[in-house]
C-alpha positions as CSV (number, residue, x, y, z in Angstrom):
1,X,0.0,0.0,0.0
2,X,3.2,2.5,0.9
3,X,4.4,1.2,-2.1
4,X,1.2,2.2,-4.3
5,X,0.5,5.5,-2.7
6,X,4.3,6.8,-3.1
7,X,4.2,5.5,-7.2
8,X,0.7,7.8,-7.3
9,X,2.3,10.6,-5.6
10,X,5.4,10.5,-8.6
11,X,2.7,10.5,-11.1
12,X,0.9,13.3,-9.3
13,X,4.3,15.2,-9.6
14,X,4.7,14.6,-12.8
15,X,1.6,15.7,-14.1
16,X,1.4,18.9,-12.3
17,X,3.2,21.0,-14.6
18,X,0.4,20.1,-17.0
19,X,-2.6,22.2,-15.3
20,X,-0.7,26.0,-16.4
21,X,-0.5,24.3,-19.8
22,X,-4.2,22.4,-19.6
23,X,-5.5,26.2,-18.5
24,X,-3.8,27.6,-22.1
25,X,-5.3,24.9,-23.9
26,X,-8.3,25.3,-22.5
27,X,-8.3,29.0,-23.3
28,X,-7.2,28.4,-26.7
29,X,-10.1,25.9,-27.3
30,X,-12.4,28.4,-26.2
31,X,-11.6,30.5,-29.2
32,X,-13.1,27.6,-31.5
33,X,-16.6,27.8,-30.3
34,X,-19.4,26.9,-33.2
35,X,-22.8,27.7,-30.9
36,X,-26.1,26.0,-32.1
37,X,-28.8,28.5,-30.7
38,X,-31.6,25.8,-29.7
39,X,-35.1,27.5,-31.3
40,X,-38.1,25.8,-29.9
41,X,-40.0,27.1,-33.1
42,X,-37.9,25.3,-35.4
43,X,-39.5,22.2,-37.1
44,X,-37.3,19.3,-37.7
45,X,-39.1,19.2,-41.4
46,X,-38.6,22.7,-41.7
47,X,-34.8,22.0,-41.2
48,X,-35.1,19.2,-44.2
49,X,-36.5,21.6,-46.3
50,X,-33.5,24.3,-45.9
51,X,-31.1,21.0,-45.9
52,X,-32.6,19.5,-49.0
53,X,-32.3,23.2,-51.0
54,X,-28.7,23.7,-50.2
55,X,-27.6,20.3,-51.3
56,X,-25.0,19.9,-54.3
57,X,-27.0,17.3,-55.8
58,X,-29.7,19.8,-56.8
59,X,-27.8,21.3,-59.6
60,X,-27.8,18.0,-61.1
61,X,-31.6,17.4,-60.6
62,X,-32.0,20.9,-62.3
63,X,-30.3,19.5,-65.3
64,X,-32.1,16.9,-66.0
65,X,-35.0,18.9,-66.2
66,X,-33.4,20.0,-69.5
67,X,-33.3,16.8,-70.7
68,X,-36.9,15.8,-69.6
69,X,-37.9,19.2,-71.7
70,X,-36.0,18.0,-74.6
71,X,-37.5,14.5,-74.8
72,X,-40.9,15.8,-74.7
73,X,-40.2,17.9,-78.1
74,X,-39.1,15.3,-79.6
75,X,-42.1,12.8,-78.4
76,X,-44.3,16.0,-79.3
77,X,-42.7,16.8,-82.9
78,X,-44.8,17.0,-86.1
79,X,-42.0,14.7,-87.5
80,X,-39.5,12.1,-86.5
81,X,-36.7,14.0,-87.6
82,X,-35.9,17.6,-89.0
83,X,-37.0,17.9,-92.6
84,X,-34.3,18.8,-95.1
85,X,-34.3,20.8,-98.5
86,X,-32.3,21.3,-101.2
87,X,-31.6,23.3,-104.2
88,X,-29.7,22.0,-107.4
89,X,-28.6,24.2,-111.1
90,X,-27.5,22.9,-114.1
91,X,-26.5,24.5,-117.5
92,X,-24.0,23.9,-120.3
93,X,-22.3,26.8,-119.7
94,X,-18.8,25.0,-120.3
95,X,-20.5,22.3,-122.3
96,X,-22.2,22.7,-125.3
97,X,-23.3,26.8,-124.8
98,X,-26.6,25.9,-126.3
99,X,-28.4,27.7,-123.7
100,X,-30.0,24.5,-121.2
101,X,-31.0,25.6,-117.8
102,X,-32.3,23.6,-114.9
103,X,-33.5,24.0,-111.3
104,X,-34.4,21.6,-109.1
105,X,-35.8,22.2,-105.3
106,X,-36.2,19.3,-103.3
107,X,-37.7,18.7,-99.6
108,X,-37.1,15.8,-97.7
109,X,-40.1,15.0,-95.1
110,X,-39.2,11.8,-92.6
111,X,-42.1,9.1,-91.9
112,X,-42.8,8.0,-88.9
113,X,-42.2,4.6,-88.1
114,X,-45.1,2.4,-86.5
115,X,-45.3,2.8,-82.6
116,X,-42.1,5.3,-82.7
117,X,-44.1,8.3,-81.3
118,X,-45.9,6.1,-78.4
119,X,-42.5,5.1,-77.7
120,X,-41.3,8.3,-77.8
121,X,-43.9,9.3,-75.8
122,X,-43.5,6.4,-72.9
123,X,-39.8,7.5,-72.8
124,X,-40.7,11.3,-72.0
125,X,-43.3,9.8,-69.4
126,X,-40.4,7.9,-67.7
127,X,-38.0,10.6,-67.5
128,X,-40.1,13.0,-65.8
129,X,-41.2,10.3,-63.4
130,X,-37.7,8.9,-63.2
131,X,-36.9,12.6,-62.3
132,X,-39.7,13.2,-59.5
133,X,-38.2,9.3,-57.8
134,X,-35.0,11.3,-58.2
135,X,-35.8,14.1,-56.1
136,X,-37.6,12.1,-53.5
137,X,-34.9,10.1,-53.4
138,X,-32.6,12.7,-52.5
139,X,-34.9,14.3,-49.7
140,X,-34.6,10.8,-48.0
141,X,-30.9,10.8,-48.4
142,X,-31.2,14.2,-47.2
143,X,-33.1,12.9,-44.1
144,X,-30.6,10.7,-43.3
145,X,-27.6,12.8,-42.9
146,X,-29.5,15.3,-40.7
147,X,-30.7,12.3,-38.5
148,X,-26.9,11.7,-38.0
149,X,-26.2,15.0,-37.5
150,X,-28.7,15.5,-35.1
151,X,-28.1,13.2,-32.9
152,X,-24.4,13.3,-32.9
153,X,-24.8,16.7,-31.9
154,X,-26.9,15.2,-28.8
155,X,-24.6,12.2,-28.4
156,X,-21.4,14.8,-27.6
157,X,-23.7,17.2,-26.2
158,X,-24.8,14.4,-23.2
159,X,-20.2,13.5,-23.0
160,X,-19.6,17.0,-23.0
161,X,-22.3,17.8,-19.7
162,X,-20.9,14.5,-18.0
163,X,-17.3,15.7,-18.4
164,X,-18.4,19.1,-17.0
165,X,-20.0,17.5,-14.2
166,X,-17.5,15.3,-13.6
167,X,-14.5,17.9,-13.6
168,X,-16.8,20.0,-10.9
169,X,-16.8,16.9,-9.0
170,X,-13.1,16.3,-8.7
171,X,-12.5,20.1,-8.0
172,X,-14.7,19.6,-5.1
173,X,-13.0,16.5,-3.9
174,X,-9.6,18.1,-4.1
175,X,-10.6,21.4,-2.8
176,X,-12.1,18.9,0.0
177,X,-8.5,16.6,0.2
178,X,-6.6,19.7,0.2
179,X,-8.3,21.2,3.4
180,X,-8.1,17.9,5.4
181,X,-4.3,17.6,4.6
182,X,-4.0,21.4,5.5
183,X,-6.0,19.8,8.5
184,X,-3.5,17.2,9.0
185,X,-5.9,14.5,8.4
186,X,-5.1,13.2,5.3
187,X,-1.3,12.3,3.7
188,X,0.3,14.2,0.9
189,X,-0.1,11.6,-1.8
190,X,-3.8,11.8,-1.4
191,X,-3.7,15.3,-2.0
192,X,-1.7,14.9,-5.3
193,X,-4.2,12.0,-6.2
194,X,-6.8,14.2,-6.1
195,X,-5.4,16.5,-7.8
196,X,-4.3,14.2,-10.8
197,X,-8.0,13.5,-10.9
198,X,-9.0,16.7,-11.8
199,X,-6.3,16.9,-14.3
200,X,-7.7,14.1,-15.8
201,X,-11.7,14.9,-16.0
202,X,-10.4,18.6,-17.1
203,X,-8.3,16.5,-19.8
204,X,-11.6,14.5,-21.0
205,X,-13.8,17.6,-20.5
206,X,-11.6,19.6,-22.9
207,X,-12.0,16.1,-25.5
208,X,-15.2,16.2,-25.1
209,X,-15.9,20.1,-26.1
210,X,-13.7,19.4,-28.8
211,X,-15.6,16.8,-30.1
212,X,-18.9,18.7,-29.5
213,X,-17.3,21.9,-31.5
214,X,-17.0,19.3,-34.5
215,X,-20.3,17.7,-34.6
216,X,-21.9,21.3,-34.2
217,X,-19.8,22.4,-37.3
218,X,-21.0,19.1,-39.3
219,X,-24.2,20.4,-38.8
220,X,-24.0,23.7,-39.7
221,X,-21.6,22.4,-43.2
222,X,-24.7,20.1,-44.0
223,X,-27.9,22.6,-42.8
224,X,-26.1,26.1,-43.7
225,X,-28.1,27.0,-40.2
226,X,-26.7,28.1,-36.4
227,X,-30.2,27.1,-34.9
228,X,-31.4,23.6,-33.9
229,X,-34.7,22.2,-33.0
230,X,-35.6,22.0,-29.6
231,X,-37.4,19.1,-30.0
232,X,-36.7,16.1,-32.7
233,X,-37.3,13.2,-31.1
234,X,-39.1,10.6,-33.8
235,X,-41.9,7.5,-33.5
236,X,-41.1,4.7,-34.9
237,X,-43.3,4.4,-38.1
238,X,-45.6,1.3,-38.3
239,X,-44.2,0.6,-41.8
240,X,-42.6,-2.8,-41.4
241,X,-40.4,-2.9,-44.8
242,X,-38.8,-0.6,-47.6
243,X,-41.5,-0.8,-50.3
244,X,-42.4,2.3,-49.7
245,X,-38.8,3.9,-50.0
246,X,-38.1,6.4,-52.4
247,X,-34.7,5.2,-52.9
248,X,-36.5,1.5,-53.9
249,X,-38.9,3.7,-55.8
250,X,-36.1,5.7,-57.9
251,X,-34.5,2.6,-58.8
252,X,-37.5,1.1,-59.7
253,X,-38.2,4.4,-62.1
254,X,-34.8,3.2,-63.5
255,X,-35.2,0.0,-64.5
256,X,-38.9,1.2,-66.2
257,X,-37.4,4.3,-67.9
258,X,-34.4,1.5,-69.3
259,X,-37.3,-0.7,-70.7
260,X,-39.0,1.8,-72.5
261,X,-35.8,3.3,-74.2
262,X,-35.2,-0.5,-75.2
263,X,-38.9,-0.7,-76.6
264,X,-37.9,2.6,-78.4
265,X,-34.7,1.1,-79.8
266,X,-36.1,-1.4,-81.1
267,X,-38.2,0.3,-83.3
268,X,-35.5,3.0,-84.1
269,X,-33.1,0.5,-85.1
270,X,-34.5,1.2,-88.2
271,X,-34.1,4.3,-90.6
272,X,-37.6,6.2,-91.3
273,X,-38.8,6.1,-94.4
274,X,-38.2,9.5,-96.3
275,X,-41.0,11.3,-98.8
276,X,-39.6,14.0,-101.0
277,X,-41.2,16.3,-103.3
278,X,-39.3,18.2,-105.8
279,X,-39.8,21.1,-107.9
280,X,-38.1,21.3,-111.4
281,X,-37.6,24.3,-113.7
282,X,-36.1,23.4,-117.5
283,X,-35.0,25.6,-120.1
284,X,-34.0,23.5,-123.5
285,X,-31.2,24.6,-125.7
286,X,-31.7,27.3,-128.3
287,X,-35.7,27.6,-126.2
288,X,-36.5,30.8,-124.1
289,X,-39.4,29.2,-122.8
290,X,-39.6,27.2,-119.6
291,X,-40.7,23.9,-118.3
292,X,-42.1,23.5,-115.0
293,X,-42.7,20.0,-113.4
294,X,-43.4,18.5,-109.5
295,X,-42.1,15.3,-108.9
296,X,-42.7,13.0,-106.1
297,X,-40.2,10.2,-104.4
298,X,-40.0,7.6,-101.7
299,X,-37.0,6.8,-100.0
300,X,-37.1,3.2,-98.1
301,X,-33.9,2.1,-96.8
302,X,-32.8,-1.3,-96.1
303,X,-31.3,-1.3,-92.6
304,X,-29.4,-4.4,-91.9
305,X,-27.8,-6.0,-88.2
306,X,-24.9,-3.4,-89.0
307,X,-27.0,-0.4,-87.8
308,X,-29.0,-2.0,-85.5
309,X,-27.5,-3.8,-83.4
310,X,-25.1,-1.7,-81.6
311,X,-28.5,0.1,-81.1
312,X,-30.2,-2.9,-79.6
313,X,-27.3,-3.9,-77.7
314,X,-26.7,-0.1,-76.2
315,X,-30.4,-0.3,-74.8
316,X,-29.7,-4.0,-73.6
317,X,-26.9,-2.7,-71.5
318,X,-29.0,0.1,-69.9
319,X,-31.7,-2.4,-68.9
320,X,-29.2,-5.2,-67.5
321,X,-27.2,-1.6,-65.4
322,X,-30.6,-0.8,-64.0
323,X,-31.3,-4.4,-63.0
324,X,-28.3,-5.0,-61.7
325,X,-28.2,-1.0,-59.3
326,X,-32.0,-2.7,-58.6
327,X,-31.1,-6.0,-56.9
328,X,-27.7,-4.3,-55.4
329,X,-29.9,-2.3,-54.0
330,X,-32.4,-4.7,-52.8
331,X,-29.4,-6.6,-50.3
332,X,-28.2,-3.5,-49.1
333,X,-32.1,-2.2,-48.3
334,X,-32.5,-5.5,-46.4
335,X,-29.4,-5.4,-44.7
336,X,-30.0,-2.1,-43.4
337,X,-33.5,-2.8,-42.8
338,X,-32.6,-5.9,-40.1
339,X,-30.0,-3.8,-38.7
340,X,-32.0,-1.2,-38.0
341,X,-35.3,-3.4,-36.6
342,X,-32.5,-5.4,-34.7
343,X,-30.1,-2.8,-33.1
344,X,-33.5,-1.1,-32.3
345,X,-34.2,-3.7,-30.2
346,X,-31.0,-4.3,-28.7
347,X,-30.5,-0.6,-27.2
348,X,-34.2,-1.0,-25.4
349,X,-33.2,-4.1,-24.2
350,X,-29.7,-2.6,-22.7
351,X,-31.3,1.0,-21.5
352,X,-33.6,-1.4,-18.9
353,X,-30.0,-3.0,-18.1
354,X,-28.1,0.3,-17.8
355,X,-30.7,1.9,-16.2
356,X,-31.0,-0.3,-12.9
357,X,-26.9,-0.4,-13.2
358,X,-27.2,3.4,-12.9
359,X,-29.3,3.2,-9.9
360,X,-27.4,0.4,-8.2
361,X,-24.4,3.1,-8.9
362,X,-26.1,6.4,-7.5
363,X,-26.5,4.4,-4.1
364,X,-23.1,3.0,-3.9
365,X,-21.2,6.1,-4.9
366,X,-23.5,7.9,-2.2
367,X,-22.8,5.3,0.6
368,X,-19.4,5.5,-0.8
369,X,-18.7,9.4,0.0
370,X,-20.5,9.1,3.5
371,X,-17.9,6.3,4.2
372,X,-15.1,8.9,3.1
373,X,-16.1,11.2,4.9
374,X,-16.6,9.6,8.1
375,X,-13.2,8.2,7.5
376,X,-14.1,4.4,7.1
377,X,-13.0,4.5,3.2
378,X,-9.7,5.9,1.7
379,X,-9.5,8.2,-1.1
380,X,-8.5,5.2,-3.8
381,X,-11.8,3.3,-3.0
382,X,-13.6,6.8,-3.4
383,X,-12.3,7.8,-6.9
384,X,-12.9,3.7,-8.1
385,X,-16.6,4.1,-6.9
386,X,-17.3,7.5,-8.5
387,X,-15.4,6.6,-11.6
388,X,-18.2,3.5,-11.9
389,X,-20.7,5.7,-11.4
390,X,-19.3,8.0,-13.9
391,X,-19.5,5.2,-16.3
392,X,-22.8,3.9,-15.1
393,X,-24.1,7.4,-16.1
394,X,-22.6,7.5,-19.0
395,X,-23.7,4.4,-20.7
396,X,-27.6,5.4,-19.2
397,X,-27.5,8.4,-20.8
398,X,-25.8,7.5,-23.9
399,X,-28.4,4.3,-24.3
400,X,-31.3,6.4,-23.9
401,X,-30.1,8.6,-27.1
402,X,-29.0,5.6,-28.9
403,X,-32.7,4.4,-28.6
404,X,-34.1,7.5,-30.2
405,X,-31.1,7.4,-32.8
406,X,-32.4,3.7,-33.4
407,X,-36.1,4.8,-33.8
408,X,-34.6,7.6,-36.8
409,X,-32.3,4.9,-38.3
410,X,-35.5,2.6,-38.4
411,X,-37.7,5.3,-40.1
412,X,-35.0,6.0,-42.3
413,X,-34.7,2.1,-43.2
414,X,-38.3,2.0,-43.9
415,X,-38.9,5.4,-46.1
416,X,-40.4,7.5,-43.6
417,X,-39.2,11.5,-44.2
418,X,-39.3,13.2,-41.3
């Protein structure tokens, strides 16, 4: 025991020229505070909403609304393609000089192929619902990351007030070691163990702000905002599955926007037939008078595999992509889906454990100081019993956010926005 209580007091030594240098970094973390003003009329959907408009992924939404625009024009077209028209003169100017003119104007009007505007149609269709999955999609990502950042905010927020707590504890336990050895009742080591205990909890207390500062700044990088709900605890949703998750629902959208280009390919695999009408203006030789004639032509090509099959076989690929994101995305929805029912239950299950732990810990630690002070316990069986109560606290506090974390991560598993 001499033995234990002279290696403590060399520690002690050694570790009191770090409080002067603990008080500067403390000072110096003080100058990286990011505050979170708490405002008790701020909705957690009104938070999504601000969250959702300043994410980078929305310049890429807005894009595609270009392209849904431009599919629609072509699905809405008078014609297939873009008709085309030329103009063609012939004379025997360096021939025979006789005097023989010609002009010939010709327009080129595209057919439509059978089914190729339904197609084309179907196509537009599934881009602007593809689009609308898209966006939905993203508000439930969205929803996700501010779950996280929520209550990682409260997870450091409940460290940081036991730190505090216990760093006021330890300063009252030394200020009281420090009187008794003044008092002559206690030894010297016990006054430097005390006071290496408060260098320690001012060690994790100074941890545990710094850890707070960066989940506050997370927040703010993700939400742009320096306020925070008072309130955004969740209830579980009754939804049992993902069917109903926009996430499923966008790759879904996929998969039936990649079908319907295929459908489309298939029929535009092969050229359109072409109509062109011509207007023709003669002049013989040695003849001032003019001829004037209409003509009318079809065009029908003769596609072979050569053109259309790297067009089949481009829509192919798209198809077998969007079944392939689809069932990716099925495992990883049902892995996070029994992670989230089970870890749900697990963290009820432990706060009923943690909780009676706590209390059995409250007691002891109070019987505990009564002992101390009455001199029937020494110092080291003191700090042991508040330092499990410390921890008892801890995980009690810590398990009752994990539970509401849980019930987000489950309503974020299912679908639900908040």
């Amino acid at each position: 025991m001499i033995l234990m209580k002279q290696y403590l007091a060399l520690v002690a030594l050694l570790l009191l020229p770090l409080l002067a240098s603990g008080e500067v970094v403390m000072q110096l973390s003080s100058d990286h505070l990011d505050e979170l003003k708490v405002n008790p009329a701020l909705q957690l959907h009104d938070v999504l909403e601000k969250t959702v408009a300043r994410n980078p992924m929305q310049a890429s939404l807005q894009t595609r609304d270009f392209l849904v625009n431009a599919k629609n024009i072509v699905a809405n077209a008078i014609l297939p393609s873009s008709p085309a028209l030329s103009v063609a003169h012939q004379n025997d100017v360096l021939g025979g000089g006789r005097g023989e003119r010609e002009w010939q104007a010709e327009l080129e009007l595209p057919v439509w192929l059978p089914n190729q505007r339904s197609n084309r149609l179907k196509v537009a269709d599934a881009t602007q619902s593809n689009l609308i999955a898209g966006r939905e999609s993203l508000r439930l990502q969205v929803a996700g990351q501010l779950r996280d950042a929520l209550w990682d905010v409260a997870f450091n927020e409940n460290n940081h007030v036991l730190t505090v707590n216990k760093f006021s504890l330890a300063g009252k336990l030394q200020h009281d070691v420090e009187r008794r050895y003044q008092a002559g009742e206690m030894a010297k080591t016990d006054a430097m163990l005390a006071q290496q205990e408060t260098l320690r909890a001012e060690k994790e207390q100074l941890r545990a702000e710094a850890e707070l500062m960066h989940a506050r700044h997370r927040y703010y990088l993700l939400t742009g905002l320096r306020e925070i709900p008072a309130h955004y605890e969740e209830v579980q949703s009754s939804l049992e599955d993902y069917s109903k998750s926009s996430i499923w629902a966008e790759a879904q959208s996929k998969l039936g926007l990649a079908e319907t280009e295929r459908s489309l390919a298939q029929v535009e695999s092969h050229e359109n037939l072409q109509v062109l009408v011509n207007m023709r203006s003669t002049k013989g030789a040695f003849d001032n008078t003019s001829n004037e004639s209409v003509g009318l032509k079809l065009r029908i090509p003769f596609g072979g595999e050569s053109r259309s099959a790297p067009i089949k076989a481009a829509a192919e690929m798209h198809v077998g992509a969007a079944l392939t994101e689809l069932d990716s995305l099925r495992y990883g929805l049902e892995a996070l889906m029994h992670e989230a029912e089970h870890n749900l239950n697990v963290s009820r299950t432990e706060l009923l454990i943690v909780s009676k732990q706590f209390e059995i810990a409250k007691e002891s630690a109070k019987l505990a100081q009564k002992a101390f002070q009455l001199g029937e316990t020494d110092l080291v069986s003191l700090i042991r019993i508040q330092a499990q109560t410390y921890e008892a606290e801890r995980a009690f506090t810590s398990r009752k956010i994990q539970v509401q974390w849980d019930v987000a991560r489950y309503n974020q598993a299912v679908g639900v926005v908040p």
